[in-house]
SELOTOR-230812 format. One record per residue (C-alpha): residue in one letter; y, z, x. Coordinates in Angstrom, 2 decimals, always signed. Layout:
N
<site a, <Y, Z, X>> ...
% end
This chain:
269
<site x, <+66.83, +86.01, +139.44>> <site x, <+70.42, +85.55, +140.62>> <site x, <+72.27, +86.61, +138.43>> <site x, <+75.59, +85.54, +139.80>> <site x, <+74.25, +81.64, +138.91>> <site x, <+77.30, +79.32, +136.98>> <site x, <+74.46, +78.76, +134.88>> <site x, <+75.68, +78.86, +131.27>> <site x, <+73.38, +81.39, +129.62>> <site x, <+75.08, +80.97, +126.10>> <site x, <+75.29, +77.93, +123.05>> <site x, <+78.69, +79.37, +122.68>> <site x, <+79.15, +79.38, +126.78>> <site x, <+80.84, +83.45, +125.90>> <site x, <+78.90, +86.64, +126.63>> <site x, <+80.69, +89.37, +124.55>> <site x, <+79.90, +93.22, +125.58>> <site x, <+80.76, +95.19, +122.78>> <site x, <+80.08, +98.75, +124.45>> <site x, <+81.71, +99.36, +127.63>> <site x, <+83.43, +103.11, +129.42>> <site x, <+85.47, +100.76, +131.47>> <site x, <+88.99, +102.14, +130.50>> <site x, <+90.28, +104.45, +133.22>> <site x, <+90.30, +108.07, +133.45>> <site x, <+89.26, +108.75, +129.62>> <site x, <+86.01, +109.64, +129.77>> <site x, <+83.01, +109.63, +131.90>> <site x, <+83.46, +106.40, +133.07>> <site x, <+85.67, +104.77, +135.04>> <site x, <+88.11, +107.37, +136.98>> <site x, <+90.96, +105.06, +137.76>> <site x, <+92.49, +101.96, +137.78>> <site x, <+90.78, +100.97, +140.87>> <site x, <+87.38, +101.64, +139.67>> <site x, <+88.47, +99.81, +136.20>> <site x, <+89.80, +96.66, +138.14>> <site x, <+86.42, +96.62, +140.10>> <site x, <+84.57, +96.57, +136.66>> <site x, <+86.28, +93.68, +135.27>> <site x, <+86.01, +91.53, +137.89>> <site x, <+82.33, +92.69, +138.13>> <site x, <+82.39, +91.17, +134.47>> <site x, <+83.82, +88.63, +135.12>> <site x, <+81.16, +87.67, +137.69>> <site x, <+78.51, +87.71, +134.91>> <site x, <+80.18, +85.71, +132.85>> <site x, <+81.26, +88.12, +130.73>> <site x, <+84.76, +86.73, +128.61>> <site x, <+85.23, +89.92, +125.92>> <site x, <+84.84, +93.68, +125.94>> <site x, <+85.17, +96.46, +123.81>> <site x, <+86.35, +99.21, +125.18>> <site x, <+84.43, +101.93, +123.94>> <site x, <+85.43, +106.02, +125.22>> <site x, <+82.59, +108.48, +124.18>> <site x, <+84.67, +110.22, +121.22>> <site x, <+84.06, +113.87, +119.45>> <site x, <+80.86, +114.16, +121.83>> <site x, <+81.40, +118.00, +123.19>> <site x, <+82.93, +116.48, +126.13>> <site x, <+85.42, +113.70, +124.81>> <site x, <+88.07, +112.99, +122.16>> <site x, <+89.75, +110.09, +122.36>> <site x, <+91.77, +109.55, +119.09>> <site x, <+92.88, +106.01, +117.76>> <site x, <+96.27, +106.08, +119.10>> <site x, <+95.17, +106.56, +122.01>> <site x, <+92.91, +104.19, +122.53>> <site x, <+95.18, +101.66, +121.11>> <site x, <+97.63, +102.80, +123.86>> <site x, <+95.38, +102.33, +126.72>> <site x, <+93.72, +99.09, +125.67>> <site x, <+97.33, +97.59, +125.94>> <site x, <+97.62, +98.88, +129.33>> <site x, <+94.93, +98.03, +130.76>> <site x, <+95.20, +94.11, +129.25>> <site x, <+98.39, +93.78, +130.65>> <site x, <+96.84, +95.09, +134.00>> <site x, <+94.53, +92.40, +133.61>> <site x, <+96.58, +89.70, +133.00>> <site x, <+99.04, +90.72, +135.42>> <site x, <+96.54, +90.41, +137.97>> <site x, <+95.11, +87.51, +136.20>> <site x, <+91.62, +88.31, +135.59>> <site x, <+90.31, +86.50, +132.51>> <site x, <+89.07, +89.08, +130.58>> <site x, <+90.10, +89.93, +127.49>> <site x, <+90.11, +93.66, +125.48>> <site x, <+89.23, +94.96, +122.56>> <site x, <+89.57, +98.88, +121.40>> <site x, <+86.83, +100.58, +119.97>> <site x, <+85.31, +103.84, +120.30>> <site x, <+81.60, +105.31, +120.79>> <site x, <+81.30, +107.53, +117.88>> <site x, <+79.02, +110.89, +118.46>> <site x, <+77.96, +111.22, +115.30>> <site x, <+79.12, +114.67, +113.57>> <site x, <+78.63, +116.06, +109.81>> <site x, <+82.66, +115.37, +109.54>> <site x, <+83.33, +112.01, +110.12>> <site x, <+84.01, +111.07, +106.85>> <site x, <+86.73, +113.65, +107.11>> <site x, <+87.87, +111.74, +110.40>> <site x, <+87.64, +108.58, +109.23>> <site x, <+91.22, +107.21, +109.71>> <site x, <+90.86, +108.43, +113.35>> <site x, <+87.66, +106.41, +113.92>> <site x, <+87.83, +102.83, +115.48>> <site x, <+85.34, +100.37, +114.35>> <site x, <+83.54, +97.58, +116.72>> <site x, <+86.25, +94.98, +114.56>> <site x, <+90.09, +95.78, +113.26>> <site x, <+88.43, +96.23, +109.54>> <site x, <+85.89, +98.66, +110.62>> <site x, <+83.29, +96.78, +108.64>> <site x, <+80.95, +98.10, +111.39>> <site x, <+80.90, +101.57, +114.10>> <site x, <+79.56, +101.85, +116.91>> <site x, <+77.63, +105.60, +116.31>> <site x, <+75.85, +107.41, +119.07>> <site x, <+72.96, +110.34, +118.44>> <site x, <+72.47, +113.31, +120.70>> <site x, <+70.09, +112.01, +123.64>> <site x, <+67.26, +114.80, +122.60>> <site x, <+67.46, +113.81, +118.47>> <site x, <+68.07, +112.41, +115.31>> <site x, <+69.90, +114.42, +113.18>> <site x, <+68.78, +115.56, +109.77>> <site x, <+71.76, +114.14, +107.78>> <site x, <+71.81, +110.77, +109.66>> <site x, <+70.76, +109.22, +106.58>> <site x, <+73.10, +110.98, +104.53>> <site x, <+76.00, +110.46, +106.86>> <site x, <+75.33, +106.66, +107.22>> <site x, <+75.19, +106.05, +103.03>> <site x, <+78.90, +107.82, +102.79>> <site x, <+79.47, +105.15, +105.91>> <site x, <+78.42, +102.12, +103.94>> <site x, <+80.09, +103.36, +101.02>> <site x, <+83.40, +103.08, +102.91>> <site x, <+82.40, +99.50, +103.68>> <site x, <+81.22, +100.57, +107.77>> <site x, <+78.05, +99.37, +108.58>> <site x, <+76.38, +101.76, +111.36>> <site x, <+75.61, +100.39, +114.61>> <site x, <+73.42, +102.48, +116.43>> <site x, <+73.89, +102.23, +120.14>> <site x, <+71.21, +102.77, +123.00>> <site x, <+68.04, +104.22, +120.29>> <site x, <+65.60, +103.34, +123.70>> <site x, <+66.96, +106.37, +125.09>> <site x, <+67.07, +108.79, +122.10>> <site x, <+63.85, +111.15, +122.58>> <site x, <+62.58, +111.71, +119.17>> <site x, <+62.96, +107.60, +118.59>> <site x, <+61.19, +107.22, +121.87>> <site x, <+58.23, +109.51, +120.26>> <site x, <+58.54, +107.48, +116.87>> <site x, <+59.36, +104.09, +117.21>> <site x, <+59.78, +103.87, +113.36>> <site x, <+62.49, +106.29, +112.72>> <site x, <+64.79, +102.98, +113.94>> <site x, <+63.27, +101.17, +111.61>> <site x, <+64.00, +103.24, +108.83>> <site x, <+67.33, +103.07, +109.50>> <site x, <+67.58, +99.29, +109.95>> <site x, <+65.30, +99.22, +106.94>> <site x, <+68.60, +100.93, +105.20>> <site x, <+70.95, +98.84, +106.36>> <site x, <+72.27, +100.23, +109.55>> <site x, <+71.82, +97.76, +113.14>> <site x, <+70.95, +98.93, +116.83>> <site x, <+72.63, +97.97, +120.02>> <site x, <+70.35, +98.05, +123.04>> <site x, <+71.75, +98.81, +126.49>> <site x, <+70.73, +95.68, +129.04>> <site x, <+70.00, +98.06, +131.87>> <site x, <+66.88, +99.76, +129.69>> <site x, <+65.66, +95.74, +129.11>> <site x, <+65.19, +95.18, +132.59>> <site x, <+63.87, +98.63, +133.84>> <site x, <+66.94, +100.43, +134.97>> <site x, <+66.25, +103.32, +133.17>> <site x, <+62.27, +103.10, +134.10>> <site x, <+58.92, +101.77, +132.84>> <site x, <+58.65, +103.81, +129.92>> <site x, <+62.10, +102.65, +128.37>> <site x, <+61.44, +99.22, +129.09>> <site x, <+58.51, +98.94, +127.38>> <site x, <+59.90, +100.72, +124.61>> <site x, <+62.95, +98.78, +124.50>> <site x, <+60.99, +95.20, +125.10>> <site x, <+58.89, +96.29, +121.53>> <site x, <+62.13, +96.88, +119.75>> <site x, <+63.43, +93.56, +120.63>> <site x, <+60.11, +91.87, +120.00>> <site x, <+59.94, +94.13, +116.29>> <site x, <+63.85, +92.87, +115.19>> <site x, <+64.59, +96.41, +115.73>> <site x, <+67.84, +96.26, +117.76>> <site x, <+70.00, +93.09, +116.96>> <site x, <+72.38, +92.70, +120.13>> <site x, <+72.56, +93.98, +124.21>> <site x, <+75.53, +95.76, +125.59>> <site x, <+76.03, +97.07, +128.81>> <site x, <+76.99, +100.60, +128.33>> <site x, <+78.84, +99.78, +131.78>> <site x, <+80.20, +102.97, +133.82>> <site x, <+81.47, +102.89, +137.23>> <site x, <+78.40, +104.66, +138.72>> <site x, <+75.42, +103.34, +140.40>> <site x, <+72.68, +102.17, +139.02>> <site x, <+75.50, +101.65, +135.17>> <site x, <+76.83, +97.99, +135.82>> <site x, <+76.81, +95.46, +133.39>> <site x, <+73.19, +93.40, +133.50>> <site x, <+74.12, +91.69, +130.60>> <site x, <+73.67, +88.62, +132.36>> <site x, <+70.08, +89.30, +133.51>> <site x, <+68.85, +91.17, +130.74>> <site x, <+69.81, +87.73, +129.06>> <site x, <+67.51, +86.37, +131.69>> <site x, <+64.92, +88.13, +131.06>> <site x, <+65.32, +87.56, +127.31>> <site x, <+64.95, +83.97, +127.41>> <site x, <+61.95, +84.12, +129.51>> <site x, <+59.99, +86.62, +127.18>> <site x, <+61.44, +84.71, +123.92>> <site x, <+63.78, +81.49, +124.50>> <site x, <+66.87, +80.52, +124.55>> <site x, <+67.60, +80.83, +120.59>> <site x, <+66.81, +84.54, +120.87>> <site x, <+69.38, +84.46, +123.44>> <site x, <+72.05, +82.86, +121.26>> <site x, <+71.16, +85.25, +118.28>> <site x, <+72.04, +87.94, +120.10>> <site x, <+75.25, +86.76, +121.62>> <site x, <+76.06, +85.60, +118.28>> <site x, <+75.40, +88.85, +116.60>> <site x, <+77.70, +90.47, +119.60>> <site x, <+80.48, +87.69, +118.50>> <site x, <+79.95, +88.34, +114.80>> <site x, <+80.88, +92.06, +114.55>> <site x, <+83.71, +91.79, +116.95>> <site x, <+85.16, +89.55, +114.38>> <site x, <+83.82, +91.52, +111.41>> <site x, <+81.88, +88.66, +110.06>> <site x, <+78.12, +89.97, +108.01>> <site x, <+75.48, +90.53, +110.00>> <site x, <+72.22, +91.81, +108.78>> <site x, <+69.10, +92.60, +110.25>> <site x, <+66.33, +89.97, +109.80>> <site x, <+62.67, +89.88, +110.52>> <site x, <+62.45, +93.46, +111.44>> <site x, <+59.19, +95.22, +111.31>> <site x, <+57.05, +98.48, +111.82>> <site x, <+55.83, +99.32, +115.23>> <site x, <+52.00, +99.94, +114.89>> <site x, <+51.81, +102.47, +117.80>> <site x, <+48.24, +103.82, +116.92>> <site x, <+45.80, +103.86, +119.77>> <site x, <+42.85, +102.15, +119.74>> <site x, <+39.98, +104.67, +119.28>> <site x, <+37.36, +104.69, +123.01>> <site x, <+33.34, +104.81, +122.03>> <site x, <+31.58, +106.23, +124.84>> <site x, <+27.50, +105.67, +124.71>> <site x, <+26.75, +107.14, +127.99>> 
% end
């Protein structure tokens, strides 16, 4: 597939990427303007038009506060349009998910300016026991969770159906493109191409960071998607993407179970 084709993969002729470590030196992604610079235009190339910037915040290794964020965003747009790359910026955070961030609350960024929905990360190894708690006092405060990357949390990976719980309450999940088309191996591939074929997860993002084997995809995971499923499926998803950057609802739809029981082998001989 090349996915550098002028083909216009979208109804809306956009691709938005709502989670993205492409601001410089903040976090584990990129380390500098040059790296940063290299990204967007890399976007650009895929036809991405919109980003949310989205540093790893209160994860052990990163806080990035509002202000902040705020602050850099601007920076980095007027980089951009300096330079005249059309690409334009949004700030938003990737929330590790702690017991206190209802206490934190006005320090949190939300995927839209009304934080009607949060981008929320779980440790890679688990999902922890007051999720469910944590994401009711969410909704209460009008934020809708977004769960981003579940193909790569290991208890979800050994219980498909702990997403859907979650969806099942109200919350949405993000997939990364990479894990759609294999980057992250067989295992999350297949995982990930069930959770998009169950209405599991609701939109891709690239989870872009300027290392190898981290780039965008979005463009040929949405490739791949309208092979397996069409072009509608396609738009949905884009849509969804647009939707929450503008705070508009959203709502999972025609999301079910994974039946991940194995068939039962009769030997006679």
């Amino acid at each position: 597939m090349n996915i550098m084709s002028t083909e216009v993969l979208t109804k809306s002729q956009k691709i938005v990427d709502l989670h993205c470590h492409l601001l410089p030196g903040i976090d584990d992604g990129s380390p500098d303007l040059e790296h940063s610079l290299e990204l967007a235009h890399a976007a650009v190339a895929e036809g991405i038009t919109h980003i949310l910037a989205t540093p790893h915040h209160l994860d052990g290794d990163y806080v990035n506060h509002r202000p902040d964020v705020l602050h850099h965003v601007a920076d980095f747009q007027r980089e951009l349009d300096t330079r005249q790359i059309p690409l334009i910026i949004f700030p938003g955070q990737e929330v590790h998910i702690n017991g206190d961030l209802i206490e934190r609350y006005d320090d949190l960024l939300g995927i839209d300016e009304g934080k009607n929905y949060m981008l929320i990360e779980f440790p890679h190894g688990s999902v922890p026991a007051y999720a469910k708690r944590l994401f009711f006092e969410l909704r209460k405060k009008g934020t809708t969770p977004v769960i981003v990357h579940p193909e790569r949390n290991h208890e979800i990976q050994g219980n498909l159906n702990l997403l859907y719980d979650f969806i099942a309450d109200g919350a949405l999940a993000q997939l990364t493109a990479t894990s759609y088309i294999g980057g992250f191996g067989p295992k999350v591939q297949e995982i990930s191409e069930k959770l998009v074929e169950h209405g599991l997860v609701q939109l891709f993002a690239s989870d872009a960071h300027a290392l190898k084997g981290r780039k965008f995809a979005l463009r040929e995971a949405f490739l791949a998607l309208r092979e397996k499923m069409g072009q509608e499926k396609v738009d949905q998803f884009e849509k969804t993407a647009e939707d929450l950057l503008n705070g508009l609802p959203v709502m999972a739809k025609d999301y079910s179970r994974i039946d991940e029981k194995k068939k039962k082998r009769f030997f006679f001989f």
